[in-house]
C-alpha positions in Angstrom: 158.0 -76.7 194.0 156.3 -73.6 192.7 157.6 -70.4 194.6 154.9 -68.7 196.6 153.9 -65.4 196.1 154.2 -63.2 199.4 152.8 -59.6 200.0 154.6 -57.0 201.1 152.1 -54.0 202.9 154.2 -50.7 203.8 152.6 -49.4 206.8 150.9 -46.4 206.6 153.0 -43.3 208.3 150.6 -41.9 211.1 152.6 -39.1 211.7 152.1 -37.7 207.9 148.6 -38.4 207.7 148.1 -36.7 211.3 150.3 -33.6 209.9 148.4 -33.6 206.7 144.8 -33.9 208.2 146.5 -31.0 210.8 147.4 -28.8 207.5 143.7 -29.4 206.4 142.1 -28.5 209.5 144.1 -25.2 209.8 142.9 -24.4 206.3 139.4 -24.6 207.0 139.1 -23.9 210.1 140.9 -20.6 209.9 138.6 -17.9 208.7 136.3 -19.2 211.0 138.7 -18.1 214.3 139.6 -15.0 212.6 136.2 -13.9 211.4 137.0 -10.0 210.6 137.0 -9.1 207.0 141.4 -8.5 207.3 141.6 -11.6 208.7 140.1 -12.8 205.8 142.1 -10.7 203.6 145.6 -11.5 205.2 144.8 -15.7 205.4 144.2 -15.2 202.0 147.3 -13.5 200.8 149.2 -16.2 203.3 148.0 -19.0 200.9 149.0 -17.2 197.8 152.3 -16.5 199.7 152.8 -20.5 200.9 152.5 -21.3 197.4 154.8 -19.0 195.5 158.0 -19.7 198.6 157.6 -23.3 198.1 158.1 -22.6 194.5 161.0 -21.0 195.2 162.6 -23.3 197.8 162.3 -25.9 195.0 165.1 -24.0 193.1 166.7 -22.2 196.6 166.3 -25.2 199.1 165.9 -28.6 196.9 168.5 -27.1 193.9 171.0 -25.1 195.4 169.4 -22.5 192.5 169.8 -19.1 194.0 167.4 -17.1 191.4 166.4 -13.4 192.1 163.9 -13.4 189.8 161.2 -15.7 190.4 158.9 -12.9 190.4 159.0 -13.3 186.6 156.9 -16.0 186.6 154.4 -15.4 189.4 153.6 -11.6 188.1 153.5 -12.9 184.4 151.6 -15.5 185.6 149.6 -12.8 187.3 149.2 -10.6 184.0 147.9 -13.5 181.7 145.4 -14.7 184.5 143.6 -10.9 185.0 143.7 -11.0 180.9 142.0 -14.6 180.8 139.7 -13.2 183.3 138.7 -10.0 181.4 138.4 -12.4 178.5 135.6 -14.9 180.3 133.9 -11.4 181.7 133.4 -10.4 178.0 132.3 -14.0 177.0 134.6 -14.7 174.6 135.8 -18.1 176.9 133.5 -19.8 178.9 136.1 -20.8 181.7 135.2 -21.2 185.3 136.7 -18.4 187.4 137.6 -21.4 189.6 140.3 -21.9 186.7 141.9 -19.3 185.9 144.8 -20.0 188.4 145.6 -22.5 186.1 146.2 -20.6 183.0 148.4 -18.1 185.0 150.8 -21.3 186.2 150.5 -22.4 182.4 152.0 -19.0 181.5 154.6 -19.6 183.9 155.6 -22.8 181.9 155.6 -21.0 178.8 158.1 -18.1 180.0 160.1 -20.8 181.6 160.4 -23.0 178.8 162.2 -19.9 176.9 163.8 -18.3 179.8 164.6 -21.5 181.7 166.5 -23.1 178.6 168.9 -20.0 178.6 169.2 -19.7 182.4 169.9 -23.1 183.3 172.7 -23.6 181.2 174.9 -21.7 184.1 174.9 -22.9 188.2 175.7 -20.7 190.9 176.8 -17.6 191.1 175.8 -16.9 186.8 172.9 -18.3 187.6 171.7 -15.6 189.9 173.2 -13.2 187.9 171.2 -14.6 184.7 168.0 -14.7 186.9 168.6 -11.4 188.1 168.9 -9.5 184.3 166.2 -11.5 183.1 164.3 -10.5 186.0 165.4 -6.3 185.3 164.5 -7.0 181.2 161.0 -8.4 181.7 160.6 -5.2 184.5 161.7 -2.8 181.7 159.0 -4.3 179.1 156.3 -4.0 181.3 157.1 -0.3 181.2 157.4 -0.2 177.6 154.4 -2.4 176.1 151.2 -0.7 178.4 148.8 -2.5 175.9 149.8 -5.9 177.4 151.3 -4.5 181.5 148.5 -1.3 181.6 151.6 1.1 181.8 151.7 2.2 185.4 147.8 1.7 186.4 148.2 -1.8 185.5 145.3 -4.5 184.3 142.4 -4.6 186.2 139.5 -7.1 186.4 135.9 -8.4 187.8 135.9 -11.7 189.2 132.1 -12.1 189.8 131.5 -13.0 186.4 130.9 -16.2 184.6 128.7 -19.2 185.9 127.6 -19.8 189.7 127.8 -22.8 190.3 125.8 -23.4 194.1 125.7 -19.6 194.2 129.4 -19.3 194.6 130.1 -16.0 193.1 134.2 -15.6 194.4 132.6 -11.8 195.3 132.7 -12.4 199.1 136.0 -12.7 200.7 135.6 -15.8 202.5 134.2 -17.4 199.0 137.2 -16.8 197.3 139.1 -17.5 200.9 138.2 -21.3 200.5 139.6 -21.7 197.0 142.6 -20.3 197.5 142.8 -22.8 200.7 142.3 -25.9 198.2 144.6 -24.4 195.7 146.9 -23.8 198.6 146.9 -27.5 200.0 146.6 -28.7 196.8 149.7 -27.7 195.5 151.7 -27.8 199.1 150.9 -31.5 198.7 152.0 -31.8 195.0 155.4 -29.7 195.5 156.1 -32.3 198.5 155.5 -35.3 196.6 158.1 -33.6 194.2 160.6 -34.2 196.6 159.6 -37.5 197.1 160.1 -38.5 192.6 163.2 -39.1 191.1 163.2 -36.2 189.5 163.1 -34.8 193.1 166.0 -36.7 194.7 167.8 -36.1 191.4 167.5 -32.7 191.6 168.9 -33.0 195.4 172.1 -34.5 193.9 173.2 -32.4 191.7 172.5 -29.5 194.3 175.3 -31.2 196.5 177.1 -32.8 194.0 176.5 -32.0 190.2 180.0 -33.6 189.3 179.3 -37.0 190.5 176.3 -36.9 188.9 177.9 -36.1 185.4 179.9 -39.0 186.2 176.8 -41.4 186.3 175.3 -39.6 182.9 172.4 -37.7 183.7 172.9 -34.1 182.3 172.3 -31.7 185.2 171.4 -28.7 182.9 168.0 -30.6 181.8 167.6 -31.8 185.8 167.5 -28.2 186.8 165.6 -27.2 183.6 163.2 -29.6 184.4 162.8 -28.5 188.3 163.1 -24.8 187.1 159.7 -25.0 184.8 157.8 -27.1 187.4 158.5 -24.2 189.9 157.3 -21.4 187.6 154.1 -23.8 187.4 153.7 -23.0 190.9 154.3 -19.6 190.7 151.9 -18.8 187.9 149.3 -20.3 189.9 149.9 -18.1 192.9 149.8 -15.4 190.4 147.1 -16.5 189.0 145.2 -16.5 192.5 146.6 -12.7 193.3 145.0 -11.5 190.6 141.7 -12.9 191.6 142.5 -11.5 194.8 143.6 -8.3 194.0 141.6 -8.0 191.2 144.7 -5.5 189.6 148.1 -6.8 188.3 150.8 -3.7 188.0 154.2 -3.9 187.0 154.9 -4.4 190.3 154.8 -8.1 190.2 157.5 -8.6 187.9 160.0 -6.2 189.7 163.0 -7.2 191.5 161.7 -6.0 195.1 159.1 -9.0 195.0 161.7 -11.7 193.9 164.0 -10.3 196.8 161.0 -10.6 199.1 161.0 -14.0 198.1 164.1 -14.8 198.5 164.0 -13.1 201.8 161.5 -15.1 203.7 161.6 -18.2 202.3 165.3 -18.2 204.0 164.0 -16.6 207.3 161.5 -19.6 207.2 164.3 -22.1 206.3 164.9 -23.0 203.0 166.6 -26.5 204.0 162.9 -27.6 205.6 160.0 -28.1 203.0 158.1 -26.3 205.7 160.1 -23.3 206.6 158.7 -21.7 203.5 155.6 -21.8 205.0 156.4 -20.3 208.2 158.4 -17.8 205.8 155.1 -17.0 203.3 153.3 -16.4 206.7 155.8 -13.8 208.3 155.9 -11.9 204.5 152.6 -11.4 205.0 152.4 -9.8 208.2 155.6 -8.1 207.5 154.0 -6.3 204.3 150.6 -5.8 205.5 150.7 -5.4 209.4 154.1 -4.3 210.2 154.3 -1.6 207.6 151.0 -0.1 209.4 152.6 0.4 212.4 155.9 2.2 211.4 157.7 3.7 208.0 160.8 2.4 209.4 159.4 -1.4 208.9 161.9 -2.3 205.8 164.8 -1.5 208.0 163.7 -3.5 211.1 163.2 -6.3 208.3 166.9 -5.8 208.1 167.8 -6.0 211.4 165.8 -9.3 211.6 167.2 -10.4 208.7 170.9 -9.9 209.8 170.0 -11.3 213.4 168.8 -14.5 211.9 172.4 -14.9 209.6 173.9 -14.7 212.4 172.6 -16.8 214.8 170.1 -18.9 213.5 171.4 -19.4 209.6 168.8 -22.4 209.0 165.7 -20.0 209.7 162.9 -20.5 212.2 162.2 -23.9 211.0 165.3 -25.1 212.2 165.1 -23.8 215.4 161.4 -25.6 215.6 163.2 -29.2 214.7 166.4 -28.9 217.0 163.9 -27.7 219.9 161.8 -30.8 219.0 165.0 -33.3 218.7 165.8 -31.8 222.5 162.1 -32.6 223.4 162.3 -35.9 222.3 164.4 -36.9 224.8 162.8 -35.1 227.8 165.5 -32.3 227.9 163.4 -29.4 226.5 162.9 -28.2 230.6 166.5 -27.7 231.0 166.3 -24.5 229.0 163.3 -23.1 229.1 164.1 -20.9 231.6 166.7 -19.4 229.2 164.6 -19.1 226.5 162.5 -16.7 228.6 166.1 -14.5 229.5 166.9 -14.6 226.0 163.7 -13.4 224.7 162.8 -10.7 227.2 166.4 -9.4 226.9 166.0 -9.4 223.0 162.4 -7.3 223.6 164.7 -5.0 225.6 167.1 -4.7 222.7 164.6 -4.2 220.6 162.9 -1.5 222.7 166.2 1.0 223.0 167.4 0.5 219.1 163.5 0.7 218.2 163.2 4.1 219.9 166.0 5.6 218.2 165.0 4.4 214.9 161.3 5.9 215.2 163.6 9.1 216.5 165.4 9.4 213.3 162.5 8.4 211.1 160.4 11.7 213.2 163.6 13.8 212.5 163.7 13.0 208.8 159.7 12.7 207.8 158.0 14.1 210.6 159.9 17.3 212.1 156.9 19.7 210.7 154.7 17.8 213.6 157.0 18.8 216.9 159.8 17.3 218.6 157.7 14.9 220.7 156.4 11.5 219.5 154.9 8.8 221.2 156.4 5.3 221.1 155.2 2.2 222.9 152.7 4.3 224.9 156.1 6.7 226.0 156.9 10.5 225.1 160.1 11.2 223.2 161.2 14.1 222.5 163.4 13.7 219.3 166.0 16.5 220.3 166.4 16.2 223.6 169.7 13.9 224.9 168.1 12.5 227.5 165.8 10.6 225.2 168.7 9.5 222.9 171.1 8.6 226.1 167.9 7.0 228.0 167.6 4.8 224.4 170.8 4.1 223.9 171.3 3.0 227.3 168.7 0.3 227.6 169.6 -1.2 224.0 173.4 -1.6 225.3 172.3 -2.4 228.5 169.9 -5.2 227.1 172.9 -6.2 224.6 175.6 -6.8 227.0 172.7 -8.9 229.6 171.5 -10.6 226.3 175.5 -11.9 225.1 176.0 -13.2 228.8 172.5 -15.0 228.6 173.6 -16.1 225.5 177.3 -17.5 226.4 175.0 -18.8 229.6 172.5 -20.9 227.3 175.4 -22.4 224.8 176.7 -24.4 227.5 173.9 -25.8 228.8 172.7 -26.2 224.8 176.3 -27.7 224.2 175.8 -30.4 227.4 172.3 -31.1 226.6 173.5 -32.1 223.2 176.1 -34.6 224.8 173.5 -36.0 227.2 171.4 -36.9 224.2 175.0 -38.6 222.2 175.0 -40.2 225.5 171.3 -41.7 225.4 171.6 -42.7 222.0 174.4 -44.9 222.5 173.0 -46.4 225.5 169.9 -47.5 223.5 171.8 -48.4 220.4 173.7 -50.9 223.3 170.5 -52.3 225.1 
């Protein structure tokens, strides 16, 4: 008797398509909540910014490839889109402006090809050390070859030029806004079905385990070869939209100081989430743009944050988001809220002594010429006088020594909501 063919249909996960269409709607739906024309300017430096940490965390969080200089590929990506650009302006290549994104991540290929063969050959810690001379040499040669980098005033470009198609001329903000947005979901939603290939899960292996898979003959050089060009791909497009953005590529975007920032926030995000680079391309942004308005001392508050998060939250935000959302799932979220609020109010209070001592330092060192007295968080300081340093000092120890106890305080009942939930889980695994 003939077999009978049967039919298999994988139902569709809900829960991706609802995050997905969520992703979508955010997109679009953004500049039209934050209508000013810096809104419009910081969304679209976020998109560039998604783009360029989740080409990172494909060698940081999917490889185990600590590289410090990524910024290779994203500011030479940068450099070859402005000259494409400056090329179509002149009409020597009829090229959509739309497009030239892509010939910046192509240029990433084609520096990763050659640098990728050479830096791939190592793992670890000679990997980073590899990534981070090439990352000094290709700094040094944008200093030394101005007719290609523009010396120290850079390359600059126009890009209302070319066709125009339905009017779109990529001269407003919000024009070039939306095509940055599909380049941005575009590519989050190629870089995640990366991790869903072969190649992906491959490249997952040999980040925990490159011996074993020796042992079942795939060569792990050419795995993270392979992963390392894709991810300059990315890059160069994100490049490749800066320089639209910007309309001016300096050395800048090859220098070490950008990889770092990369590195930075894609682990304050959480490398080990294919989101947390997101959330860590978002907080680079307002770090750089809004947080650097409001005090000189910015780069050393980073710091602080940076160290705070080491210590005690070493998976970045996004894994706080997912153990808060395991706790919710089983109804337990209530039972700490209330130390959530102590924690964070007694962190603000932290914040507020060391914060006034820091701006009290930075007067003292930048801004003596303009008096003793400066105003921070709608209070009068005066820089010299110890009453404002003791008065500082006492509320950030003060705040510290509440915050530990609210700390010790929230592990336990953290540690017993955990058991609760073993608990539950064996009781449904038993009905």
């Amino acid at each position: 008797m003939p077999s009978q063919s049967h039919y298999q249909f994988k139902p569709l996960n809900v829960g991706r398509w609802i995050v997905w269409s969520l992703y979508a709607l955010v997109l679009l739906g953004a500049p039209m909540v934050f209508t000013s024309s810096l809104s419009q300017t910081l969304l679209s430096q976020m998109g560039i910014a998604i783009i360029v940490c989740l080409s990172y965390n494909m060698l940081l969080g999917q490889g185990g490839m600590l590289s410090f200089g990524h910024a290779v590929y994203s500011g030479l990506g940068s450099f070859i889109a402005i000259h494409t650009l400056n090329v179509v302006s002149d009409g020597h290549l009829p090229l959509p402006v739309s497009l030239v994104p892509i010939a910046g991540g192509l240029a990433g290929v084609a520096f990763a090809i050659v640098f990728g063969w050479v830096t791939t050959k190592k793992a670890a810690t000679p990997f980073a050390m590899i990534t981070l001379g090439i990352g000094e040499l290709v700094y040094a040669m944008s200093l030394m070859f101005p007719e290609f980098f523009g010396g120290e005033g850079g390359i600059s470009g126009n890009r209302v030029t070319g066709g125009r198609p339905l009017g779109i001329t990529f001269g407003p903000q919000i024009q070039l806004y939306y095509l940055i947005a599909v380049y941005t979901f575009v590519c989050t939603g190629l870089m995640f079905a990366f991790t869903r290939t072969p190649l992906g899960r491959m490249l997952n292996a040999v980040r925990d385990n490159p011996e074993r898979v020796e042992f079942v003959g795939y060569n792990t050089q050419m795995v993270r070869y392979l992963a390392f060009v894709i991810a300059a791909f990315f890059a160069g497009v994100s490049g490749g939209l800066a320089a639209l953005n910007f309309e001016i590529v300096t050395a800048e975007v090859v220098g070490g100081a950008r990889s770092g920032a990369y590195l930075l926030f894609t682990f304050l995000g959480g490398a080990t989430f294919f989101f947390g680079p997101i959330i860590g391309a978002i907080l680079m942004v307002l770090a750089f743009v809004l947080l650097s308005e409001f005090t000189k001392a910015w780069l050393l508050y980073l710091g602080l944050i940076f160290l705070f998060m080491v210590m005690y939250a070493p998976g970045g935000v996004a894994s706080l988001i997912m153990m808060n959302v395991r706790v919710a799932a089983y109804g337990m979220l209530r039972r700490v809220w209330t130390s959530y609020l102590a924690l964070g109010l007694l962190a603000l209070v932290v914040l507020v002594g060391a914060g006034a001592m820091i701006e009290m330092v930075y007067h003292l060192q930048l801004n003596a010429a303009l008096g003793d007295e400066l105003t921070f968080l709608g209070a009068t300081l005066n820089a010299r006088s110890p009453g404002s340093w003791f008065g500082s000092a006492f509320v950030m120890l003060t705040g510290l020594g509440l915050f530990e106890l609210a700390r010790r305080q929230f592990l336990r009942e953290w540690h017993q909501i955990q058991t609760d939930i073993e608990i539950e889980i064996k009781r449904r695994e038993a009905v």
